[in-house]
C-alpha positions as CSV (number, residue, x, y, z in Angstrom):
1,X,36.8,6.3,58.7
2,X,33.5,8.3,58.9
3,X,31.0,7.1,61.4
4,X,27.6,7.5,60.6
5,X,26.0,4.7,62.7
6,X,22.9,5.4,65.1
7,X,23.3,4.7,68.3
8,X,20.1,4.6,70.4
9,X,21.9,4.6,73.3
10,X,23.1,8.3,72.3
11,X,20.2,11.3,71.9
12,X,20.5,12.9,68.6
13,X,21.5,16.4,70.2
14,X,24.9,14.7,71.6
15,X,25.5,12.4,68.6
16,X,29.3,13.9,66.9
17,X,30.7,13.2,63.5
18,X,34.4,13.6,61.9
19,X,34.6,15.2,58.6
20,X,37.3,15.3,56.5
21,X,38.2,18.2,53.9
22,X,40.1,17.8,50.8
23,X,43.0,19.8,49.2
24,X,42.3,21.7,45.6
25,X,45.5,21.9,43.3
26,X,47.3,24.7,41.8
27,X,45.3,25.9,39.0
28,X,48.5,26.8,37.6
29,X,49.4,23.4,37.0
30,X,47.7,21.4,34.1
31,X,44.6,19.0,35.1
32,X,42.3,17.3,31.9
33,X,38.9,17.3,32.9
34,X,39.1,13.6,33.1
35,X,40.6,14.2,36.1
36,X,38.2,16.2,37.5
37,X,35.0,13.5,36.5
38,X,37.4,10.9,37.9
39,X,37.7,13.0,41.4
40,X,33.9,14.1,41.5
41,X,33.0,10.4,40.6
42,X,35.3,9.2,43.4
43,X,34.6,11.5,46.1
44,X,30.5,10.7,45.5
45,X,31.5,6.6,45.5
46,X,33.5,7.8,48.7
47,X,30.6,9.0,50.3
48,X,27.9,6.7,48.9
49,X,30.2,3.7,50.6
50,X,30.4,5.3,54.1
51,X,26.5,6.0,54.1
52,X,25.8,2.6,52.7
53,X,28.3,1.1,56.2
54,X,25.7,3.3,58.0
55,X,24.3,-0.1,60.1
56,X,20.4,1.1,60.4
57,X,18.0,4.3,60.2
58,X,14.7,4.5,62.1
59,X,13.1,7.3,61.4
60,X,9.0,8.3,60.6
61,X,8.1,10.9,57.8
62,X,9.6,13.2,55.5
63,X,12.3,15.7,56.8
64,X,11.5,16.4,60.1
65,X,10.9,12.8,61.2
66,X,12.8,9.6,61.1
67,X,11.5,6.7,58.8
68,X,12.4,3.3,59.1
69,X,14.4,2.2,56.2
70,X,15.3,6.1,54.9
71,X,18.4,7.6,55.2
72,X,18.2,11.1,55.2
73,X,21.8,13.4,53.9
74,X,22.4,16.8,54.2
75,X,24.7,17.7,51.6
76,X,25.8,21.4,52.1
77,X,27.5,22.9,49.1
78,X,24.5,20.7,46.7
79,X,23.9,22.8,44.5
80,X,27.5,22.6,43.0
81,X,29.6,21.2,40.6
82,X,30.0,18.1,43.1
83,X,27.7,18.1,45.4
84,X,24.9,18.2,42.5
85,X,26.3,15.1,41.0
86,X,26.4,13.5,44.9
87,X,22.9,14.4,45.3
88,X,22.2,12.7,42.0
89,X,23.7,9.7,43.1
90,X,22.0,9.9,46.5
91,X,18.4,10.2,45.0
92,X,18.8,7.1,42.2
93,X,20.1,5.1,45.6
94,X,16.6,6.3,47.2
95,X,18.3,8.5,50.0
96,X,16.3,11.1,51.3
97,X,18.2,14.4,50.5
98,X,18.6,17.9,51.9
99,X,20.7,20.2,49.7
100,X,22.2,23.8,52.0
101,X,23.5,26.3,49.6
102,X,24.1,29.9,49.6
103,X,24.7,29.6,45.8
104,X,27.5,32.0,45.9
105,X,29.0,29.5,43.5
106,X,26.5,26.6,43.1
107,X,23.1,26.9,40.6
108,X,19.7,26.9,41.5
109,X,19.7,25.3,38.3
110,X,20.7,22.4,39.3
111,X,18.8,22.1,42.0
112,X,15.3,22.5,39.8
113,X,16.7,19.5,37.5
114,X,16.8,17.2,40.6
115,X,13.0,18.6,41.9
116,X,11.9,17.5,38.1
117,X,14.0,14.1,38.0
118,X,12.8,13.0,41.5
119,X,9.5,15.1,42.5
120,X,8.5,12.9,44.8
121,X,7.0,14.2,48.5
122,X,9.9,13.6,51.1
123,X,12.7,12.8,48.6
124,X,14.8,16.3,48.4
125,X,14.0,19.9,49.6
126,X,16.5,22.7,49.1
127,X,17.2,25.5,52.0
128,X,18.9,28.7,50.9
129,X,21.3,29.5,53.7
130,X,25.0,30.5,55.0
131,X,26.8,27.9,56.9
132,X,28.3,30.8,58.2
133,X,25.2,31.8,60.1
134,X,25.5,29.8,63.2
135,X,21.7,30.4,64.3
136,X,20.5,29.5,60.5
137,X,22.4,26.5,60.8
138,X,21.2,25.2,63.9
139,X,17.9,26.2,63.1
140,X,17.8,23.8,60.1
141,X,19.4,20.7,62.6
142,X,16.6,21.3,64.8
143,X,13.9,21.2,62.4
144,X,15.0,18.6,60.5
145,X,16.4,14.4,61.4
146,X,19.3,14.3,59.4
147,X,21.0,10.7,59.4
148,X,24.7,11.8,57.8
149,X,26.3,15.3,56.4
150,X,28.3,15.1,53.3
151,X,29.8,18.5,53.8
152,X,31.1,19.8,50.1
153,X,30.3,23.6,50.8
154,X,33.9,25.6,50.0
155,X,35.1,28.3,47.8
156,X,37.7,26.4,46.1
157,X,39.9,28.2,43.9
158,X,43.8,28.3,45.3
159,X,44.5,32.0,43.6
160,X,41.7,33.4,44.6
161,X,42.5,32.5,48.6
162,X,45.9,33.9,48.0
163,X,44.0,37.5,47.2
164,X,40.9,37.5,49.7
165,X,42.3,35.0,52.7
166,X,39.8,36.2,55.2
167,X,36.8,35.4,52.3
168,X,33.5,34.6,53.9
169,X,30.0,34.4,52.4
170,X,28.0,38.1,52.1
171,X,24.8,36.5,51.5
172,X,22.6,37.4,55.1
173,X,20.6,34.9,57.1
174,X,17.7,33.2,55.2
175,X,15.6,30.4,55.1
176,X,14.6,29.6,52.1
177,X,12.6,26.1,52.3
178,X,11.2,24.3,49.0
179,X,9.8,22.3,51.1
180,X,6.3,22.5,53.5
181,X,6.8,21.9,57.5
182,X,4.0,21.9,59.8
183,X,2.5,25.1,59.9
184,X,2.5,25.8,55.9
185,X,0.7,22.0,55.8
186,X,-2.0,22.0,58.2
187,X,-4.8,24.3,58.9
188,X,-4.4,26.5,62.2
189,X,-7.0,28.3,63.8
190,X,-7.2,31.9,63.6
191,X,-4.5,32.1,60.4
192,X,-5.2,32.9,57.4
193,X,-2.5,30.6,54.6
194,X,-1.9,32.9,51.5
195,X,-0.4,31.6,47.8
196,X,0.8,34.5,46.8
197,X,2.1,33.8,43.1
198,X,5.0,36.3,41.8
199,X,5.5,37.1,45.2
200,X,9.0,37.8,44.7
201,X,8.3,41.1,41.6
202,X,7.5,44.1,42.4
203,X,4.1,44.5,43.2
204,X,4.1,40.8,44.7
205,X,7.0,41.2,47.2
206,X,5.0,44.7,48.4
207,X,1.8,43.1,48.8
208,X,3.6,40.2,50.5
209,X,4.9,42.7,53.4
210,X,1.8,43.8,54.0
211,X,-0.2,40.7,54.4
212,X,2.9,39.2,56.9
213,X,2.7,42.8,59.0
214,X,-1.5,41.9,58.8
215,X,-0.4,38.7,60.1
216,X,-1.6,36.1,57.2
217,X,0.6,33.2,56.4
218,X,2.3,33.7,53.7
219,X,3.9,31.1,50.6
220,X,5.6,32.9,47.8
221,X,5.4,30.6,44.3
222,X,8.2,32.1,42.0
223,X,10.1,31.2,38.7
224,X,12.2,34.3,39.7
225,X,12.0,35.0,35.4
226,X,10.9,38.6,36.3
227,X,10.9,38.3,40.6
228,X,14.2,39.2,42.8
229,X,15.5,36.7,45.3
230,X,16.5,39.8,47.2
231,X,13.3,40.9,48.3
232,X,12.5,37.2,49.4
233,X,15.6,37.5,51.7
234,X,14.6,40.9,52.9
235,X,10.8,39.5,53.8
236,X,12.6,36.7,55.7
237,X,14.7,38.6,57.7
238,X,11.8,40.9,58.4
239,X,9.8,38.0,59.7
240,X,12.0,35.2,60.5
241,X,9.4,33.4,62.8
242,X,8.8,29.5,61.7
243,X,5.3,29.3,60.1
244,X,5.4,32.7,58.6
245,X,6.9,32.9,55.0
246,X,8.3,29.8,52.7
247,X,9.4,30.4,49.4
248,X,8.8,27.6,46.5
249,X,10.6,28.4,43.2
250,X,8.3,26.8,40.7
251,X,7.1,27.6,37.1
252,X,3.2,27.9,36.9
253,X,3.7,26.3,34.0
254,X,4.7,23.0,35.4
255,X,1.1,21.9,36.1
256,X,2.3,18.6,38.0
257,X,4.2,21.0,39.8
258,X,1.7,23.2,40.7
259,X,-0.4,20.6,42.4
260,X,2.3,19.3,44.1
261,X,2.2,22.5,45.9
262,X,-1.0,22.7,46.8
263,X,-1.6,19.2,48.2
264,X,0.9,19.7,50.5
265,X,0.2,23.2,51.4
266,X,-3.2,24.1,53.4
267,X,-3.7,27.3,51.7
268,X,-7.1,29.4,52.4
269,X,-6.4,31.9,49.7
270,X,-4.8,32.9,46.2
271,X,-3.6,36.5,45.1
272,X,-2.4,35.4,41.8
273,X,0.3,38.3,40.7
274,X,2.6,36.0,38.2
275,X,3.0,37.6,34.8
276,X,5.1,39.1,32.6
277,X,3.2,42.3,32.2
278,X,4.7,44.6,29.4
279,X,2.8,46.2,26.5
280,X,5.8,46.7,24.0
281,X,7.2,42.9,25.0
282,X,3.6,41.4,24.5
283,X,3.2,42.7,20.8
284,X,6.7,41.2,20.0
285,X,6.3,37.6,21.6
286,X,2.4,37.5,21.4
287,X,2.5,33.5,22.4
288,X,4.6,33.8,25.4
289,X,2.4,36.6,26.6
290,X,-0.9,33.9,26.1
291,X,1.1,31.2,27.8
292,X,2.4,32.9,31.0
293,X,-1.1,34.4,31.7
294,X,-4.0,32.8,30.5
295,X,-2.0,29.4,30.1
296,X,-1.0,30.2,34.0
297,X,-4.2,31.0,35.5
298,X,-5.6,28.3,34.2
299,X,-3.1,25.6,35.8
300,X,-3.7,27.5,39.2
301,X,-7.7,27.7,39.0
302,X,-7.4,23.7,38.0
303,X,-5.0,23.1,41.2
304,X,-7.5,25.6,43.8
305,X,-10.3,23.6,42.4
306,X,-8.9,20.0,43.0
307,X,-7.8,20.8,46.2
308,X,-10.7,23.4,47.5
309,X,-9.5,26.7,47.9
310,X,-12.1,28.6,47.6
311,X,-11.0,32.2,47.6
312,X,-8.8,34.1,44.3
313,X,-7.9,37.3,44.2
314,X,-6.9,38.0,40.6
315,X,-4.6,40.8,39.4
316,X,-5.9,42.3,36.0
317,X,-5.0,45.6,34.8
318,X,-6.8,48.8,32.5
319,X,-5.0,47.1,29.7
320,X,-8.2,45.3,29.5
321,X,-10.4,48.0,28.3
322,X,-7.8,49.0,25.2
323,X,-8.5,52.2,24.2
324,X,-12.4,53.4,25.7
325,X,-14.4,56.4,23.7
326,X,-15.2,57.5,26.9
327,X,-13.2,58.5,30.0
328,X,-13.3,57.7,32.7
329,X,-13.2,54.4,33.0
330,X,-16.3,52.0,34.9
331,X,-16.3,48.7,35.6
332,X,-18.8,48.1,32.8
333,X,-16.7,49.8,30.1
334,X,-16.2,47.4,27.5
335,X,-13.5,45.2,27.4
336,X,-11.7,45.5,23.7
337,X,-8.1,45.4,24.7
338,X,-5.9,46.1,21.5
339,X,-2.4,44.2,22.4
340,X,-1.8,41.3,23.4
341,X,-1.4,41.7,27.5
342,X,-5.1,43.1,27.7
343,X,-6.1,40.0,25.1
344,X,-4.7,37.2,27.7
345,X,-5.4,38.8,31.0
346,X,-9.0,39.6,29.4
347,X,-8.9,35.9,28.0
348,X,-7.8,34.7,31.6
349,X,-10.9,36.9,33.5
350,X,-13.1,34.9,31.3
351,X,-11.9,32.0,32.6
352,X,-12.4,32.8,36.2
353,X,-15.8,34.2,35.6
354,X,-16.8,30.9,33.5
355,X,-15.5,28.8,36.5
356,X,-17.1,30.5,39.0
357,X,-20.9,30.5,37.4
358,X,-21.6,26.7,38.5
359,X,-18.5,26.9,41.8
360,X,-19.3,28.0,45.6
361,X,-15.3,30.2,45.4
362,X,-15.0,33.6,46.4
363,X,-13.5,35.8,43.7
364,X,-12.3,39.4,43.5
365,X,-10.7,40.9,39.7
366,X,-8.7,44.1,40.0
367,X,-8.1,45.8,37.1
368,X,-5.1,48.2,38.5
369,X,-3.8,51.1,36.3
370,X,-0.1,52.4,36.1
371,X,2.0,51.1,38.8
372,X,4.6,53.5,40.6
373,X,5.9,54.1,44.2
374,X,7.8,51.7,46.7
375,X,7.3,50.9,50.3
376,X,7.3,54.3,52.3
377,X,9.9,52.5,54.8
378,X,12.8,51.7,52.1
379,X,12.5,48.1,52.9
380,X,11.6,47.3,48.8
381,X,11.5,48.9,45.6
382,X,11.3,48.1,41.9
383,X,14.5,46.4,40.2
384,X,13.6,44.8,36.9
385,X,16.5,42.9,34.9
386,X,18.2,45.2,32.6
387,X,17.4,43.8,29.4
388,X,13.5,44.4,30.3
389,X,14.7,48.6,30.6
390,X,13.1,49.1,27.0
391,X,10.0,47.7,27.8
392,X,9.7,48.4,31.5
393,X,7.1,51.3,33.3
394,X,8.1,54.7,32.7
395,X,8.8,55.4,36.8
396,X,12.1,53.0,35.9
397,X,13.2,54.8,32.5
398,X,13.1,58.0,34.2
399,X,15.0,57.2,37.4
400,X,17.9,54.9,35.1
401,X,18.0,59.0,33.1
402,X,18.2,60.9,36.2
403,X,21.3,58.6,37.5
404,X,23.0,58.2,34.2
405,X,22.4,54.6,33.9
406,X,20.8,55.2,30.4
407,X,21.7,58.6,28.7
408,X,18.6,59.9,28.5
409,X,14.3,58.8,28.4
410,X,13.0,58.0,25.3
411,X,9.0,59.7,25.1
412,X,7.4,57.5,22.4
413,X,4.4,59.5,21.2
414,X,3.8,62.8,21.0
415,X,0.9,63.3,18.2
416,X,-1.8,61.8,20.8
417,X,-5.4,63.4,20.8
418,X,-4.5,64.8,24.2
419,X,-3.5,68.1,25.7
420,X,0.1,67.8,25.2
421,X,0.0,65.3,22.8
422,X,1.7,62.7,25.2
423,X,0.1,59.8,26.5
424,X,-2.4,60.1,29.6
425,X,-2.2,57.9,32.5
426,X,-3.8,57.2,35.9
427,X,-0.8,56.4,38.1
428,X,-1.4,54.5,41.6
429,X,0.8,54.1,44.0
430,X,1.7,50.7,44.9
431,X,1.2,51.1,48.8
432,X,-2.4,51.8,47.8
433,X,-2.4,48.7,45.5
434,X,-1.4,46.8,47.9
435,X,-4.5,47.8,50.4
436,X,-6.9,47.4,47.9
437,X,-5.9,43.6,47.6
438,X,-5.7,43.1,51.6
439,X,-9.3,44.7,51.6
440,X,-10.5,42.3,48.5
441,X,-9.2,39.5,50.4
442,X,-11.0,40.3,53.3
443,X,-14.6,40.9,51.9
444,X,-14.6,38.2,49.5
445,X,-17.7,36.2,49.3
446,X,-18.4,32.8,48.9
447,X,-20.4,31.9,45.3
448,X,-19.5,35.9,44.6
449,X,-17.6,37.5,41.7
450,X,-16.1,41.5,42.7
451,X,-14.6,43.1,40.0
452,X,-13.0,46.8,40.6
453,X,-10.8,49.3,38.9
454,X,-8.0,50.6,41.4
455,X,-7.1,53.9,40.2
456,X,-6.8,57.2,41.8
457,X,-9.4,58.9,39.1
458,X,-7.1,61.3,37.6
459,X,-5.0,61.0,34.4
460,X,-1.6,63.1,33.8
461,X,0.1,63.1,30.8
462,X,3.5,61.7,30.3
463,X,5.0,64.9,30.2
464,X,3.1,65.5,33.3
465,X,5.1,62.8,34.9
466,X,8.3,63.7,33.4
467,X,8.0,66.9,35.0
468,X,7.1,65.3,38.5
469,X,10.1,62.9,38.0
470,X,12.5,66.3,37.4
471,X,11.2,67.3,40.5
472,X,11.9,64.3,42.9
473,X,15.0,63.4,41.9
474,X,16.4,67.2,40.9
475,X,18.1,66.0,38.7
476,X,18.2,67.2,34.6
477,X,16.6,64.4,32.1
478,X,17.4,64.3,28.6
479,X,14.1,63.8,26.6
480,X,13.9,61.7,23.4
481,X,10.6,62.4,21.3
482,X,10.0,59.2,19.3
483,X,7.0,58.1,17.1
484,X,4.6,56.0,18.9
485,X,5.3,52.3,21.0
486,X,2.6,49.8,19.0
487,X,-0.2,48.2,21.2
488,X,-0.1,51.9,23.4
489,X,-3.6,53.9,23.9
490,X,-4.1,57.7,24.2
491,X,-6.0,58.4,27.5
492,X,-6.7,55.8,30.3
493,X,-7.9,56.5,33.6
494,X,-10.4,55.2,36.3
495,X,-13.5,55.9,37.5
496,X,-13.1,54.2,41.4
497,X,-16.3,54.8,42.9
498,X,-17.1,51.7,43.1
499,X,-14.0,50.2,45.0
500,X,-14.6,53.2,47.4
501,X,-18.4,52.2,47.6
502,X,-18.0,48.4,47.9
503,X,-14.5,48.1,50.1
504,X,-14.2,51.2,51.5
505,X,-10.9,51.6,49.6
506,X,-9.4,55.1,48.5
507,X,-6.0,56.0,47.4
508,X,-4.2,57.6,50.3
509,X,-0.9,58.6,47.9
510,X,-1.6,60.6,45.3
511,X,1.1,63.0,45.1
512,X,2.8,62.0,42.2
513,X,6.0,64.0,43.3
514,X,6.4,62.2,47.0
515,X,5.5,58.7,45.4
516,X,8.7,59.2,43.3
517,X,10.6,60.9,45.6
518,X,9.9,57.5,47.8
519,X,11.2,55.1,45.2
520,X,13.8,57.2,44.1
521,X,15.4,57.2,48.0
522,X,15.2,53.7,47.8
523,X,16.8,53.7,44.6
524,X,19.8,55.5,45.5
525,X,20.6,53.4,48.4
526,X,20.5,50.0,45.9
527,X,22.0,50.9,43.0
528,X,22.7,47.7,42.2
529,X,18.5,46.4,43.0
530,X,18.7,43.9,45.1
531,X,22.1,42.5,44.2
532,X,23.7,42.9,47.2
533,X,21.5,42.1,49.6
């Protein structure tokens, strides 16, 4: 029988428990899957009636603390088939709940239908980690009062033990915590707590490196729709330290959500990234365009105002301007964007510049231009989901034709009124982007509203780029002339004088050649993104 009784007369770091495993049949042998509800159901009744024999639980506040009257369960393996429907169980019997899963086989699914059925503060947080990762492991016993362990984590298919016998878990150590511990929930002197939403996309994860080298505090909010998981586990193994990074995978959608997170995270700042951010997507699902970003940026100025943060940073793009008669582009160019990504992030700058007329926050709008590089180190890069190629920035169509992944790059528009006929961009690398947020965030100003194009000032045609991409990767590209994309503009690029001016920003990489050759090394050594990491 398994003993989970506290004994006071015991200290928590010499307190043992037994723990029994279970045998899995023969898949070649016929089960029903009545008989696999009946063993689920009677391995959770198992364990419910050995924690309810548990004779007393003292313990104070949520996870790290004991409460008197709460029983708090680690159930590794929780976000499986089982341990789901145990953790279930555990919450309707008002157990506290900690669910450790690598999800090699469970789903994080699962685990966000238990956050919406029981969203109460201190009922169940989720920590991404290997059991096999002795110091992870310990790491989470030492930060957290657990009263009992239901231990379900296993791969548990009898033929596939017969082929890999030595099988362990590939996924590298990380601490993933949707939950807030000390340091992420209190104000500390001398650090600076950022939200960074979308932190796990491209531009996000970048930006998030260099705000944790700056030293800043960092929480990444993520639906992981168009974000990696990768780069969060490459960010935590770069700075491991408690207090540092969390990860919270949330919808901005979910406004309940959303202010759960901020009132119990002491955040001093907001670079708000989050949004799906295509031209050609945006002019064929128009609504989810105006949902994700103006629908979005509205939940999050609603939760920084009820809970007084007082600084945003706000990532708008050129798309704002549509299509200018004159080039290059100022801050006061008008705004008459002409699909719908420029309509919602204009709609959404409106917002913030309504809000801000009668509020005391600090704001700073950058409207970016085209988006290409990776960090100079190899530690990220770009990876967007496959079925986003089509629509996806030209820096990724060219690379997926240099290595064969697609057979060649489709060029849509050649009859433009510009030199070659091909559109004309201003390209920036995203190492730059990144310093012009840091320097936003730092000379924001309180009852103050900064709005600056971050651009390097010089456009190059698509055929320009092409030619550039040729170049860094040497290798041949197939190009496919087609008529134009809809919602796409001749010639845009950025007048940045003002950004140099005000923030004493300029862009450092503007060979277009070594920004590609960059991202194309890192490329090449992940052909498969982030996948295996």
């Amino acid at each position: 029988m398994l003993n989970f009784g506290r004994g006071r007369t015991q200290t928590r770091s010499t307190r043992s428990m037994s723990l029994g495993g279970m045998d899995y049949p023969d898949p070649k042998k016929k089960s029903s899957f009545v008989g696999k509800i009946l063993l689920a159901a009677a391995l959770t009744a198992l364990c419910i009636l050995m924690l309810k024999q548990s004779p007393s639980f003292n313990s104070p506040s949520p996870f790290s603390h004991q409460e008197d009257g709460v029983t708090h369960v680690l159930v590794t393996g929780g976000a499986g088939y089982i341990g789901s429907h145990a953790t279930l169980r555990l919450l309707k019997d008002k157990y506290r709940v900690t669910i450790v899963d690598n999800l090699s086989r469970g789903n994080l699914g699962a685990v966000r239908v238990l956050q919406e059925l029981f969203p109460e503060p201190g009922r169940l947080q989720f920590i991404y980690t290997d059991l096999g990762d002795a110091k992870a492991v310990n790491k989470i016993f030492s930060e957290n009062a657990f009263d009992a362990v239901i231990h379900f984590a296993a791969v548990a298919y009898v033929g596939e033990s017969t082929l890999f016998p030595l099988k362990s878990s590939t996924f590298p150590n990380l601490n993933i915590f949707h939950s807030f511990f000390f340091q992420f929930s209190h104000q500390e002197d001398g650090v600076t707590h950022v939200l960074v939403t979308g932190g796990a996309g491209y531009i996000g994860s970048h930006a998030t490196l260099r705000l944790l080298k700056d030293k800043y505090r960092v929480t990444i909010v993520d639906n992981l729709s168009r974000g990696n998981l990768g780069a969060v586990r490459v960010l935590q193994e770069l700075f491991p330290e408690p207090g540092r990074l969390q990860f919270i995978y949330t919808d901005l959608g979910d406004a309940k959500a959303v202010n759960k997170i901020f009132s119990e995270n002491a955040f001093d700042a907001v670079i708000h990234f989050a949004a799906v951010a295509y031209v050609g997507e945006s002019t064929l699902f128009p609504l989810k365009y105006y949902h994700n970003i103006t629908s979005n940026t509205l939940v999050v100025l609603e939760a920084m105002a009820a809970h007084g943060v007082k600084k945003l940073i706000y990532s708008s793009t050129c798309a704002t301007y549509g299509e200018p008669e004159k080039m290059p582009i100022t801050e006061v160019t008008p705004q008459v964007p002409i699909n719908p990504y420029g309509k919602a992030k204009k709609m959404a700058e409106d917002i913030i510049l309504d809000f801000s007329k009668n509020s005391d926050m600090a704001v700073m709008i950058l409207r970016y231009f085209n988006v290409i590089g990776s960090d100079p180190e190899g530690r990220l890069g770009e990876a967007p989901r496959p079925e986003l190629r089509e629509h996806g920035r030209i820096s990724g169509a060219c690379f997926d034709a240099a290595s064969g992944t697609m057979p060649g790059l489709k060029v849509k528009g050649t009859d433009y009124d510009t030199p070659d006929g091909t559109c004309v961009r201003d390209y920036i690398d995203v190492t730059d982007l990144v310093d012009a947020h840091v320097k936003a965030l730092e000379k924001a100003v309180p009852k103050k509203v900064g709005i600056y194009n971050v651009g390097t000032g010089k456009g190059r045609s698509v055929k320009e780029f092409v030619e550039a991409c040729k170049q860094a990767t040497g290798k041949p590209i197939k190009v496919d002339y087609l008529p134009r994309r809809p919602g796409d503009y001749a010639k845009v690029y950025s007048d940045p004088s003002k950004i140099m001016r005000e923030l004493n920003w300029t862009a450092q990489y503007t060979d277009l050649k070594e920004s590609l050759q960059t991202a194309w090394r890192w490329q090449q050594s992940h052909r498969g993104g982030y996948e295996n990491i």
